[in-house]
N, C-alpha and C positions, 0 to 999 in steps of 0.2 A: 504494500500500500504506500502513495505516496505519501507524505509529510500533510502536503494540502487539503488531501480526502480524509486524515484523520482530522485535523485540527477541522474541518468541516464535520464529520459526526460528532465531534464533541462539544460544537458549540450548539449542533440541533438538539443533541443529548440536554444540554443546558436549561436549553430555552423549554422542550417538553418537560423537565423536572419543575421547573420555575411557574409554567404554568400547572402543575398538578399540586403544587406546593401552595398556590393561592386559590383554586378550586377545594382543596381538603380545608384549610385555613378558614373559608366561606363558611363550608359546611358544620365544621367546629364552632364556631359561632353562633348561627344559625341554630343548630342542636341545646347550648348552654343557653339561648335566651328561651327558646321554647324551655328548656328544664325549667328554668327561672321561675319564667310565667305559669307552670303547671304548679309549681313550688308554693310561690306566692296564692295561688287559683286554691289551694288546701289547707294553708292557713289562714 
């Protein structure tokens, strides 16, 4: 492999972690205010 095709998957590598890293990130959020509000909703 050249030098260029690697440093090329690793930056797509990058980019698809980056976005899965902000899409779970949402999702975690998302999850803790719902707990929150169910939280809140029983006391």
């Amino acid at each position: 492999m050249a030098k260029e095709e690697i440093k090329s998957l690793v930056e797509n590598s990058k980019k698809i972690l980056e976005q899965d890293f902000e899409q779970h990130s949402k999702n975690v959020k998302s999850e803790l205010n719902s707990f929150k509000k169910k939280t809140l909703d029983r006391v």
